[in-house]
PDB file with one MODEL, atoms N, CA, C and O in Angstrom:
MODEL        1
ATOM      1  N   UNK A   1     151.596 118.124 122.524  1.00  0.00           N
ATOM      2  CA  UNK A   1     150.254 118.171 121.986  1.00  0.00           C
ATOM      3  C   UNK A   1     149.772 116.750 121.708  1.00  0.00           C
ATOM      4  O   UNK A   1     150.369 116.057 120.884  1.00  0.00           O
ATOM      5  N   UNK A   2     148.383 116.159 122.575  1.00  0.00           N
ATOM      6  CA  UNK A   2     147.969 114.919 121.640  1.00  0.00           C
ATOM      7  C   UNK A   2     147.041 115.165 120.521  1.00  0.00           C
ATOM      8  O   UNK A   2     146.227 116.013 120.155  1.00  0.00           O
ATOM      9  N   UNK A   3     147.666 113.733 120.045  1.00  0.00           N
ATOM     10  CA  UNK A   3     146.332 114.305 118.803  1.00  0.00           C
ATOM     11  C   UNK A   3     145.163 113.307 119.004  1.00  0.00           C
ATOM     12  O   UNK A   3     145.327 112.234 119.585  1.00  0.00           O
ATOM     13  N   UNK A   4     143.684 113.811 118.372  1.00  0.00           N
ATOM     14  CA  UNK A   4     143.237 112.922 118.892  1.00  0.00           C
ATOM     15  C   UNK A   4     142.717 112.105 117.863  1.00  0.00           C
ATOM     16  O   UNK A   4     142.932 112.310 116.668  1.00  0.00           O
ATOM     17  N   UNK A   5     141.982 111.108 118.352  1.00  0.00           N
ATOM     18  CA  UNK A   5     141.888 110.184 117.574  1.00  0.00           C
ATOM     19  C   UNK A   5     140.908 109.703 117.513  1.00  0.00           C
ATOM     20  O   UNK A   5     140.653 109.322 118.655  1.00  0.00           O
ATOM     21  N   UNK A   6     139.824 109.353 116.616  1.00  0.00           N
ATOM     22  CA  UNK A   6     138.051 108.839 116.800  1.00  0.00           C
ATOM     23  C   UNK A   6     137.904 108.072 115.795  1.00  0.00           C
ATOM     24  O   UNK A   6     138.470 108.003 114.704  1.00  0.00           O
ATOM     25  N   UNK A   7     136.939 107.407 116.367  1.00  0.00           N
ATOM     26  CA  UNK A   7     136.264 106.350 116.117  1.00  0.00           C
ATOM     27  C   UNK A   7     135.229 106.096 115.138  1.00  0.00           C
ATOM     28  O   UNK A   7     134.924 107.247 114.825  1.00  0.00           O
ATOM     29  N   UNK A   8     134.514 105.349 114.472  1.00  0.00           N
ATOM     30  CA  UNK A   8     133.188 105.288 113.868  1.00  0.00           C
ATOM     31  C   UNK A   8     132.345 104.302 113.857  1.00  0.00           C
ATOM     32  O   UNK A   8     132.592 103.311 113.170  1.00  0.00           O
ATOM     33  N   UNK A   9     131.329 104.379 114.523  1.00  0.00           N
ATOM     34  CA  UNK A   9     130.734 103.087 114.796  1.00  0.00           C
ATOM     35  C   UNK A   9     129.122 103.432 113.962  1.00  0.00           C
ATOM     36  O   UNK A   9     128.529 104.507 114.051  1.00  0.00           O
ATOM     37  N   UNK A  10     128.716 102.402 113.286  1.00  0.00           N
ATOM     38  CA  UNK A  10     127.421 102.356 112.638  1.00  0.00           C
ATOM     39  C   UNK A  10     126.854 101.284 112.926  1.00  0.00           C
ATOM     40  O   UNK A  10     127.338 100.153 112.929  1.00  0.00           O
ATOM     41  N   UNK A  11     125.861 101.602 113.163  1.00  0.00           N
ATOM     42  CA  UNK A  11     124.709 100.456 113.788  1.00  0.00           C
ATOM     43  C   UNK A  11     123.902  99.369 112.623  1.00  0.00           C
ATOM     44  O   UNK A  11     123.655  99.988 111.588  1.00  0.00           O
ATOM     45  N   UNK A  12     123.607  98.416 112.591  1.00  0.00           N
ATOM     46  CA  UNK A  12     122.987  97.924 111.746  1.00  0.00           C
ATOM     47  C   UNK A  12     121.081  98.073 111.492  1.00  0.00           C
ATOM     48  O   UNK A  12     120.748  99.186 111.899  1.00  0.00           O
ATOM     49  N   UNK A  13     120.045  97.400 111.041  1.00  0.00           N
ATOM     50  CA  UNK A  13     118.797  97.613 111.068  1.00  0.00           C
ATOM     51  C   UNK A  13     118.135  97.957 110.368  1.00  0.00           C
ATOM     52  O   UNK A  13     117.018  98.374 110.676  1.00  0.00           O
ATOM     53  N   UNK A  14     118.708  97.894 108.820  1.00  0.00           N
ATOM     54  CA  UNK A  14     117.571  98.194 107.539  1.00  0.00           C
ATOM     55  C   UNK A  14     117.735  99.585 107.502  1.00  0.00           C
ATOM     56  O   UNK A  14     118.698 100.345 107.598  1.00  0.00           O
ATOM     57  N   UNK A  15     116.520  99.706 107.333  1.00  0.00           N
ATOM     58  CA  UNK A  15     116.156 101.702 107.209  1.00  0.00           C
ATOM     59  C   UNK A  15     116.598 102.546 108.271  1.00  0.00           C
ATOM     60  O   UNK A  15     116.757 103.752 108.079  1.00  0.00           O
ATOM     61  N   UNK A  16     116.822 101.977 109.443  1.00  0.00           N
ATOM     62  CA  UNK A  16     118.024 102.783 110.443  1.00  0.00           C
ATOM     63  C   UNK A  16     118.693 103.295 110.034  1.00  0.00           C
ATOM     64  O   UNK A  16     118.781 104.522 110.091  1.00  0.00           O
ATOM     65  N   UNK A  17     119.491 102.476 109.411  1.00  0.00           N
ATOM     66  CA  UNK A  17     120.914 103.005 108.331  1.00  0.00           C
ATOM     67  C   UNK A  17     120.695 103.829 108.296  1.00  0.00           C
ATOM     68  O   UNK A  17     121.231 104.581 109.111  1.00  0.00           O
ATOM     69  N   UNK A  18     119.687 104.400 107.286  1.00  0.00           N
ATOM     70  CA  UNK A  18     119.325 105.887 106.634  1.00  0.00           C
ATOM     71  C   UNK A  18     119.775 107.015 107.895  1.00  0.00           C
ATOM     72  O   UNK A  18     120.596 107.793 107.409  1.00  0.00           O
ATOM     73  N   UNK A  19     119.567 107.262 108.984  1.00  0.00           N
ATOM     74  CA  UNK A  19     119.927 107.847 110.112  1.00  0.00           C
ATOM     75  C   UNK A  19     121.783 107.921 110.108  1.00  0.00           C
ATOM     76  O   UNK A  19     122.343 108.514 111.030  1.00  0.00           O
ATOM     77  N   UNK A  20     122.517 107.329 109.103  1.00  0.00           N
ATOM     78  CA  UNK A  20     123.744 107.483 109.775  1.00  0.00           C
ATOM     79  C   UNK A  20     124.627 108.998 108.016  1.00  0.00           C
ATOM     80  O   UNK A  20     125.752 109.475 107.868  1.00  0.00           O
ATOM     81  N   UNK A  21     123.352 109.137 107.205  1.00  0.00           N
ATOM     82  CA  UNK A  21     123.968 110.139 106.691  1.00  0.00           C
ATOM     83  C   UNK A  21     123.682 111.449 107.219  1.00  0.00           C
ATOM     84  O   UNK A  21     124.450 112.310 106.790  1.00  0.00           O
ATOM     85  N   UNK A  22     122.788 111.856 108.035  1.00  0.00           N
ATOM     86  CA  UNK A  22     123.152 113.034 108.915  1.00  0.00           C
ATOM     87  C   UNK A  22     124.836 113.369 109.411  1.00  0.00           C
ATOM     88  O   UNK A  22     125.554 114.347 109.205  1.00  0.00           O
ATOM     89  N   UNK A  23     125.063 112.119 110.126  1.00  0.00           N
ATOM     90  CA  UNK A  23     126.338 112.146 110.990  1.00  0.00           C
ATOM     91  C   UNK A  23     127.433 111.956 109.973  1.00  0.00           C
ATOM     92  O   UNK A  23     128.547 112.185 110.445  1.00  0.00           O
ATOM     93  N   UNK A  24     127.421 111.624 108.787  1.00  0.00           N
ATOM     94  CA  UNK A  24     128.485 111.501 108.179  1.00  0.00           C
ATOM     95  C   UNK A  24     128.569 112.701 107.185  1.00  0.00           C
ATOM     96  O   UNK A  24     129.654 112.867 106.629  1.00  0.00           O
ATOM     97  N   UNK A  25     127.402 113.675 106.858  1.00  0.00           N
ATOM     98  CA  UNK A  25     127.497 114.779 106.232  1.00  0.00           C
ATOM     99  C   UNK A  25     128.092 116.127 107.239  1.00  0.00           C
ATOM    100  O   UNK A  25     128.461 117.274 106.989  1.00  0.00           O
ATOM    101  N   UNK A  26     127.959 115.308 108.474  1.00  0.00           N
ATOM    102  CA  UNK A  26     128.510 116.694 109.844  1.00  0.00           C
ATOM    103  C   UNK A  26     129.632 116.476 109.821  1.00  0.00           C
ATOM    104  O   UNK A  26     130.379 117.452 109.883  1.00  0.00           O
ATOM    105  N   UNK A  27     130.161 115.270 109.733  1.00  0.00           N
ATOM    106  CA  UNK A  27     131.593 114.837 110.000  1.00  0.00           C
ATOM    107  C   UNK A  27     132.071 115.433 108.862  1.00  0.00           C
ATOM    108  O   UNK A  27     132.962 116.261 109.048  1.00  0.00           O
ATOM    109  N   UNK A  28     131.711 115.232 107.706  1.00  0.00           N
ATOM    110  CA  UNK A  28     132.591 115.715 106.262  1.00  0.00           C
ATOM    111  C   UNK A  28     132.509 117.493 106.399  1.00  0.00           C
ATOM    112  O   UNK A  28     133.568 118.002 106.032  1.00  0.00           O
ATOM    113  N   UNK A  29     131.645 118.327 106.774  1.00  0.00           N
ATOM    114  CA  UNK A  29     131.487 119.628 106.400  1.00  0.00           C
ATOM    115  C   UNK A  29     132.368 120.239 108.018  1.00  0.00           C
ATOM    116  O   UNK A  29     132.696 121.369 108.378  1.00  0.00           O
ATOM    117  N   UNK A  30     132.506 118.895 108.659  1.00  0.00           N
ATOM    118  CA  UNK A  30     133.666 119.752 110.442  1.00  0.00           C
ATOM    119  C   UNK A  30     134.886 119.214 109.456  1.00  0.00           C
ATOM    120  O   UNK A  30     135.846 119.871 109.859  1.00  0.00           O
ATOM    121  N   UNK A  31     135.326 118.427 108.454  1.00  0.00           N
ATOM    122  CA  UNK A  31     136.453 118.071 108.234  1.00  0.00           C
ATOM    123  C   UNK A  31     137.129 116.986 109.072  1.00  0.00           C
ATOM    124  O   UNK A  31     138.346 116.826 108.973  1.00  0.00           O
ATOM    125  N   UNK A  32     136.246 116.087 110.053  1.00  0.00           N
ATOM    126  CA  UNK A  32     136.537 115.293 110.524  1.00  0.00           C
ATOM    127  C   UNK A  32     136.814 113.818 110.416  1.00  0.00           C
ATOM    128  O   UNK A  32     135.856 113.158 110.819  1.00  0.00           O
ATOM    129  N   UNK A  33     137.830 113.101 109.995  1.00  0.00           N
ATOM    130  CA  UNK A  33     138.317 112.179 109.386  1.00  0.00           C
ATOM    131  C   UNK A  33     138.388 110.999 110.421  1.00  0.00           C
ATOM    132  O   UNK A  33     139.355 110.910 111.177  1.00  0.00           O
ATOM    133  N   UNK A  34     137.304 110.048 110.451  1.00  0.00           N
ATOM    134  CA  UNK A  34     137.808 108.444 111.431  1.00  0.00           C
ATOM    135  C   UNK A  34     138.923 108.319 111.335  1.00  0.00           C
ATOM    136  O   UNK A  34     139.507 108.736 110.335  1.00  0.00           O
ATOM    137  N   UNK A  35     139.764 107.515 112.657  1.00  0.00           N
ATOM    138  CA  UNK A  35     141.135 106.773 111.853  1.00  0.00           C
ATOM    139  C   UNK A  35     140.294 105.295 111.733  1.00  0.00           C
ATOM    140  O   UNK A  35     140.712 104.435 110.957  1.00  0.00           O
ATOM    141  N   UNK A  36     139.295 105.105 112.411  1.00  0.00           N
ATOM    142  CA  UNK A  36     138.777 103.538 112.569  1.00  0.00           C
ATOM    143  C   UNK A  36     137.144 103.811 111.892  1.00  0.00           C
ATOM    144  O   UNK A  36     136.627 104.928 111.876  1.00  0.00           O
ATOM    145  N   UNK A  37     136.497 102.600 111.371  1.00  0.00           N
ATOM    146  CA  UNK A  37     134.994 102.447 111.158  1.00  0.00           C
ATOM    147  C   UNK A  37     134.805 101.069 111.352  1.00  0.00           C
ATOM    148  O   UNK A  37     135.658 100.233 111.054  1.00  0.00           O
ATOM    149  N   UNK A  38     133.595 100.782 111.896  1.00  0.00           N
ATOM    150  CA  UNK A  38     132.917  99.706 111.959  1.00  0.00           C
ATOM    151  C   UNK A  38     131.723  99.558 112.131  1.00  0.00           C
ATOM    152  O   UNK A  38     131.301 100.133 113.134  1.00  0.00           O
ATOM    153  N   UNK A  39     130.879  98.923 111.457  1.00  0.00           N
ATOM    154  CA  UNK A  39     129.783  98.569 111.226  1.00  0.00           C
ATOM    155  C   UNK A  39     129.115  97.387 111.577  1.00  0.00           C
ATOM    156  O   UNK A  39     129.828  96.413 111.818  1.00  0.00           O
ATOM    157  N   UNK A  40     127.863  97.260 111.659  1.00  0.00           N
ATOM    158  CA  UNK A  40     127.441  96.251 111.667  1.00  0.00           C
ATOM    159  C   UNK A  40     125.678  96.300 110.269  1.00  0.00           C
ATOM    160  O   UNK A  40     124.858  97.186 110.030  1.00  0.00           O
ATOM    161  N   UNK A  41     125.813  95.217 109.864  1.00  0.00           N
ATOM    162  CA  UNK A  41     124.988  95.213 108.827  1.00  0.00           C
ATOM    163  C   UNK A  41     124.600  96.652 108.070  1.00  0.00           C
ATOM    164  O   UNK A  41     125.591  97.360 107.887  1.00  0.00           O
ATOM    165  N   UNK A  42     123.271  97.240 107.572  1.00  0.00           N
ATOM    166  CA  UNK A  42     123.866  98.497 107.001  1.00  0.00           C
ATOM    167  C   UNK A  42     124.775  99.572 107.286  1.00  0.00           C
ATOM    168  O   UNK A  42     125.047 100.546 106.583  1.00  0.00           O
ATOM    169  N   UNK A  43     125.238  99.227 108.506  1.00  0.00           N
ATOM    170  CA  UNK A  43     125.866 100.420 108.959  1.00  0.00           C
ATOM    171  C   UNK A  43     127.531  99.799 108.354  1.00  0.00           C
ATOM    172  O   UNK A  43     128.331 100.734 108.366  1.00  0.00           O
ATOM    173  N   UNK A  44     127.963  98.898 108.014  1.00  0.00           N
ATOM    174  CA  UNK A  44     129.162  97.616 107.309  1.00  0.00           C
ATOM    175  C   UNK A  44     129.033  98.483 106.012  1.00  0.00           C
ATOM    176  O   UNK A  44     130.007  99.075 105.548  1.00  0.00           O
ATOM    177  N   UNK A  45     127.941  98.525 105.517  1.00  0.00           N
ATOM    178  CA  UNK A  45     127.967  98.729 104.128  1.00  0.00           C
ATOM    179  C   UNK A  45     127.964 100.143 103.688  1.00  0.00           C
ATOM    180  O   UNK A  45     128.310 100.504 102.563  1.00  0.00           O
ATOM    181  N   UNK A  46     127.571 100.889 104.592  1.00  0.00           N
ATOM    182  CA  UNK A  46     127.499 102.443 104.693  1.00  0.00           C
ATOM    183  C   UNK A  46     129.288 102.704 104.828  1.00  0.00           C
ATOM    184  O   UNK A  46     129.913 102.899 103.786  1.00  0.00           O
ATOM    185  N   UNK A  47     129.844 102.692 105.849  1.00  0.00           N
ATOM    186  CA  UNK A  47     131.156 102.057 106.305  1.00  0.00           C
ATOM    187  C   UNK A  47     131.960 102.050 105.401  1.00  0.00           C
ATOM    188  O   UNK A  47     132.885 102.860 105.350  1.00  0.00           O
ATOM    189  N   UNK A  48     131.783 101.256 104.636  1.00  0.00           N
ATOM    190  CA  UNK A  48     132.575 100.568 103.268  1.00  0.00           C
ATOM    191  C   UNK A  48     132.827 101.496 102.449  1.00  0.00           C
ATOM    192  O   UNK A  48     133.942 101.810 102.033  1.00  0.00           O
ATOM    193  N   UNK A  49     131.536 102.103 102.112  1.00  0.00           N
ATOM    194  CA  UNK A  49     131.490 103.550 101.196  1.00  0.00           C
ATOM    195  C   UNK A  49     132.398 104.592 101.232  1.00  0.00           C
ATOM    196  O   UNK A  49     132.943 105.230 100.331  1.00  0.00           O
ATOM    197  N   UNK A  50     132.482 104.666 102.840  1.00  0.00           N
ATOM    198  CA  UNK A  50     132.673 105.934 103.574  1.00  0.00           C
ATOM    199  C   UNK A  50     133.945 105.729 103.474  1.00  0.00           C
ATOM    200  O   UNK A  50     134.538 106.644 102.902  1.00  0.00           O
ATOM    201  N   UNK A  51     135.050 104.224 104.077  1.00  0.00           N
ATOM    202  CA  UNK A  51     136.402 103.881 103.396  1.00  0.00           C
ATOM    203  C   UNK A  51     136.585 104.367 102.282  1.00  0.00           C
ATOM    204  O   UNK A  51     137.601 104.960 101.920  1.00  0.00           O
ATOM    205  N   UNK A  52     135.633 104.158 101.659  1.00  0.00           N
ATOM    206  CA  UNK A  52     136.217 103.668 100.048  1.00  0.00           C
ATOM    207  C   UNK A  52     136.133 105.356  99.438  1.00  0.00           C
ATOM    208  O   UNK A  52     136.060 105.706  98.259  1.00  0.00           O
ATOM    209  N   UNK A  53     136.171 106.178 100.605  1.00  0.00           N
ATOM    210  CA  UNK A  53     136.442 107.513 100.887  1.00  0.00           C
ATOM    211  C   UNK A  53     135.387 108.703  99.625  1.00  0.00           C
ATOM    212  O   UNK A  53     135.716 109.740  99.051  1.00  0.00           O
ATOM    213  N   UNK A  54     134.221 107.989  99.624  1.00  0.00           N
ATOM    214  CA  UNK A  54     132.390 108.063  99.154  1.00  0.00           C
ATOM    215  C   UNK A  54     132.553 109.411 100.303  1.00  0.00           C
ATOM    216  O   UNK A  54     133.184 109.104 101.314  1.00  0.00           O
ATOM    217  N   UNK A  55     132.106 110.685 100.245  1.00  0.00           N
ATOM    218  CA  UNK A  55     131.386 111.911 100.806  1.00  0.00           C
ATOM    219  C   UNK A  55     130.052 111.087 101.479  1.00  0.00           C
ATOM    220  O   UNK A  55     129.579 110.071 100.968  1.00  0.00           O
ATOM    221  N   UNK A  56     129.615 111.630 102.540  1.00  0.00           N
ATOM    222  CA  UNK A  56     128.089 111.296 103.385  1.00  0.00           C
ATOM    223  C   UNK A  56     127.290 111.738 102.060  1.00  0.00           C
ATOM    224  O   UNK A  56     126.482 111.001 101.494  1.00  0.00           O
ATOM    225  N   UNK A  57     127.591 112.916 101.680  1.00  0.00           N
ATOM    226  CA  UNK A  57     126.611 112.849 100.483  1.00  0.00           C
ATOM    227  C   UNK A  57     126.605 112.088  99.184  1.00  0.00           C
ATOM    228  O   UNK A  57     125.804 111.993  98.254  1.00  0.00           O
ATOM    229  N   UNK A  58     127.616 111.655  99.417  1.00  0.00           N
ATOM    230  CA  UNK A  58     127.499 110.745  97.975  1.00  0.00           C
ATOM    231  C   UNK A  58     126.853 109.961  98.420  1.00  0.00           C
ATOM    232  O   UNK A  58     125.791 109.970  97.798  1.00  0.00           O
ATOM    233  N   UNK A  59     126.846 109.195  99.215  1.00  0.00           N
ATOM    234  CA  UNK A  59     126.338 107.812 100.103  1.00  0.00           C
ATOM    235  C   UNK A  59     124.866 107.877 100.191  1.00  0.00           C
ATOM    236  O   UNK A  59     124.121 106.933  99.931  1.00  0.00           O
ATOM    237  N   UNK A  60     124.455 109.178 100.616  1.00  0.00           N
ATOM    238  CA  UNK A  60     122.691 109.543 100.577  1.00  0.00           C
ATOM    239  C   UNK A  60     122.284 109.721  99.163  1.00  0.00           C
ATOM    240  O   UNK A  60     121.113 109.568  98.817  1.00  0.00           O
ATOM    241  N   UNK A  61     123.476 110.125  98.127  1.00  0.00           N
ATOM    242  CA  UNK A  61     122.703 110.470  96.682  1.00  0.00           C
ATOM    243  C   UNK A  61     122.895 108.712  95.678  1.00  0.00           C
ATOM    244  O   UNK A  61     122.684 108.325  94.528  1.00  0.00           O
ATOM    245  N   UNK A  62     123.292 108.248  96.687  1.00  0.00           N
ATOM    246  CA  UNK A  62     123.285 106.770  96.050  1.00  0.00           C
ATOM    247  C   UNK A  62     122.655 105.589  96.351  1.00  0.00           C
ATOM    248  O   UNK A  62     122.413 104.547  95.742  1.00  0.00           O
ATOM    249  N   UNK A  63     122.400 106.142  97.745  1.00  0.00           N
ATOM    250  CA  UNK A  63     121.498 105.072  98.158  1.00  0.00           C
ATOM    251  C   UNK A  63     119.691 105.371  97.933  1.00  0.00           C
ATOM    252  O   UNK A  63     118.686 104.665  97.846  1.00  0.00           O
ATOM    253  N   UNK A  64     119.970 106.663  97.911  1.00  0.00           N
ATOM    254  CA  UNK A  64     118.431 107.365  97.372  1.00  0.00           C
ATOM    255  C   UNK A  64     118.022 106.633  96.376  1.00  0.00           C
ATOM    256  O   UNK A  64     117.089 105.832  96.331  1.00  0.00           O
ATOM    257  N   UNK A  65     119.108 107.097  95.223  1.00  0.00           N
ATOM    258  CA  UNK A  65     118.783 106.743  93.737  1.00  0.00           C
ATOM    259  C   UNK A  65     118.618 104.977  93.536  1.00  0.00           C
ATOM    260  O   UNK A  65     118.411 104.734  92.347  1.00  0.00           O
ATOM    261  N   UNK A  66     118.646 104.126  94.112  1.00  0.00           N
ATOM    262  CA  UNK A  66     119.018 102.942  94.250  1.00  0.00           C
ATOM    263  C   UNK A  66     117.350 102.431  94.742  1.00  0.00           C
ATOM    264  O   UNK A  66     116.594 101.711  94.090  1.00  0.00           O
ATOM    265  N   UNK A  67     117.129 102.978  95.908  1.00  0.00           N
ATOM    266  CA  UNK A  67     115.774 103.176  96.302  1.00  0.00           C
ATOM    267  C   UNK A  67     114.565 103.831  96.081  1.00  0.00           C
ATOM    268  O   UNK A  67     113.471 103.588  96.592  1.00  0.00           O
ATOM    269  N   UNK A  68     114.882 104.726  95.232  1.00  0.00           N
ATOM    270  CA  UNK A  68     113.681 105.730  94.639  1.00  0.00           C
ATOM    271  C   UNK A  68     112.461 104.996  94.228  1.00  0.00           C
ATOM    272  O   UNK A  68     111.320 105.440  94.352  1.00  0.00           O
ATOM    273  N   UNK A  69     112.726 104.025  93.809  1.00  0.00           N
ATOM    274  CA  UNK A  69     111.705 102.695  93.119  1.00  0.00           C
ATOM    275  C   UNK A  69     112.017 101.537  93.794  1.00  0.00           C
ATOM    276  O   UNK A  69     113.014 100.820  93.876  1.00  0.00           O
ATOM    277  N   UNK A  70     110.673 101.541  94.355  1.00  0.00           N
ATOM    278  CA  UNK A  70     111.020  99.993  95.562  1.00  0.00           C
ATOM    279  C   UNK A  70     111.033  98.738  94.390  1.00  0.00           C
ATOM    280  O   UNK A  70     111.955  97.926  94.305  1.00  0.00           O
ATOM    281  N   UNK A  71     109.996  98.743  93.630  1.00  0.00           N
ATOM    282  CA  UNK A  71     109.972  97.947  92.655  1.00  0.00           C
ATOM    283  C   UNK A  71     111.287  97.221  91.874  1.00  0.00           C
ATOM    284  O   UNK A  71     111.326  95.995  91.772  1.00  0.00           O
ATOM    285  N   UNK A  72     112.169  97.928  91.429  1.00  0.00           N
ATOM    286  CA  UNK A  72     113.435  98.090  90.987  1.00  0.00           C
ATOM    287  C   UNK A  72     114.471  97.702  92.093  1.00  0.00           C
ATOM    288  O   UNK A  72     115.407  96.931  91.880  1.00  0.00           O
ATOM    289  N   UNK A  73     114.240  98.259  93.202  1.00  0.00           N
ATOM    290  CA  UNK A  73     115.136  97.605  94.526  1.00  0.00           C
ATOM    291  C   UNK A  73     114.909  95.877  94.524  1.00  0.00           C
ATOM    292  O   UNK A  73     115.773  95.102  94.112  1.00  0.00           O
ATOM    293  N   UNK A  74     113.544  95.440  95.080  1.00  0.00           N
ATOM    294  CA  UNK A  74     113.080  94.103  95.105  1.00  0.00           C
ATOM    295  C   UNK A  74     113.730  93.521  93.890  1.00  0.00           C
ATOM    296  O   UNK A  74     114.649  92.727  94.093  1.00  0.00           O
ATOM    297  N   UNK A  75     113.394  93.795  92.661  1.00  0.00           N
ATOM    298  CA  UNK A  75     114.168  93.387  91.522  1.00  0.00           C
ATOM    299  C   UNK A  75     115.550  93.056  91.884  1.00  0.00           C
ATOM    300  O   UNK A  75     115.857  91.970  92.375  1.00  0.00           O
ATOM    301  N   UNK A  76     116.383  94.001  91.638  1.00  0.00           N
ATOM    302  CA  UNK A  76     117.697  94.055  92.191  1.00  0.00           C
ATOM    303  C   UNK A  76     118.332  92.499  93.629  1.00  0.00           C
ATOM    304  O   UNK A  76     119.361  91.824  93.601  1.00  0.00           O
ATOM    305  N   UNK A  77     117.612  92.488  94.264  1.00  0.00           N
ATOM    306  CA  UNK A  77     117.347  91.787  95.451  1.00  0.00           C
ATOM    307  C   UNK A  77     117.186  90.371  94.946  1.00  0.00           C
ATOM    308  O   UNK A  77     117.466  89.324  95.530  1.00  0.00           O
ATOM    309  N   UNK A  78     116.692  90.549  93.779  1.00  0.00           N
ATOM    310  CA  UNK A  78     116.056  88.749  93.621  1.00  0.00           C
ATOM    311  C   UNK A  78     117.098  87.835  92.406  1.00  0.00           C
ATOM    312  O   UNK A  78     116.860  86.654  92.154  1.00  0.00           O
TER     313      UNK A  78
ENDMDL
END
């Protein structure tokens, strides 16, 4: 039997990002576990989360809350 083995690749691009918690809430509810991730710019930091073994939904209920107020983001930023 092989077993198999996959990959995770996230793209970088600001608000793109946002596009990669679909795929990581499918992956968590198939039970499907990367052995590898890599990122590039938000998709690095999405990534990181997702190591740092963060649910797709945690990742969307944190990055929401973080962003809910652009005002407060920019803040944050400066």
């Amino acid at each position: 039997m092989t077993t198999l083995r996959i990959g995770l690749v996230l793209g970088g691009g600001g608000a793109r990002g946002l596009a990669h918690f679909p795929v990581l809430e499918a992956l968590d509810e198939m039970g499907v576990v990367p052995t590898a991730v890599a990122g590039a710019s938000i998709g690095s930091i999405i990534g990181a989360g997702y190591c740092g073994e963060l649910s797709g939904a945690e990742i969307r209920e944190i990055t929401t809350a973080i962003f809910r107020k652009r005002t407060d983001a920019l803040g944050r930023m400066w």
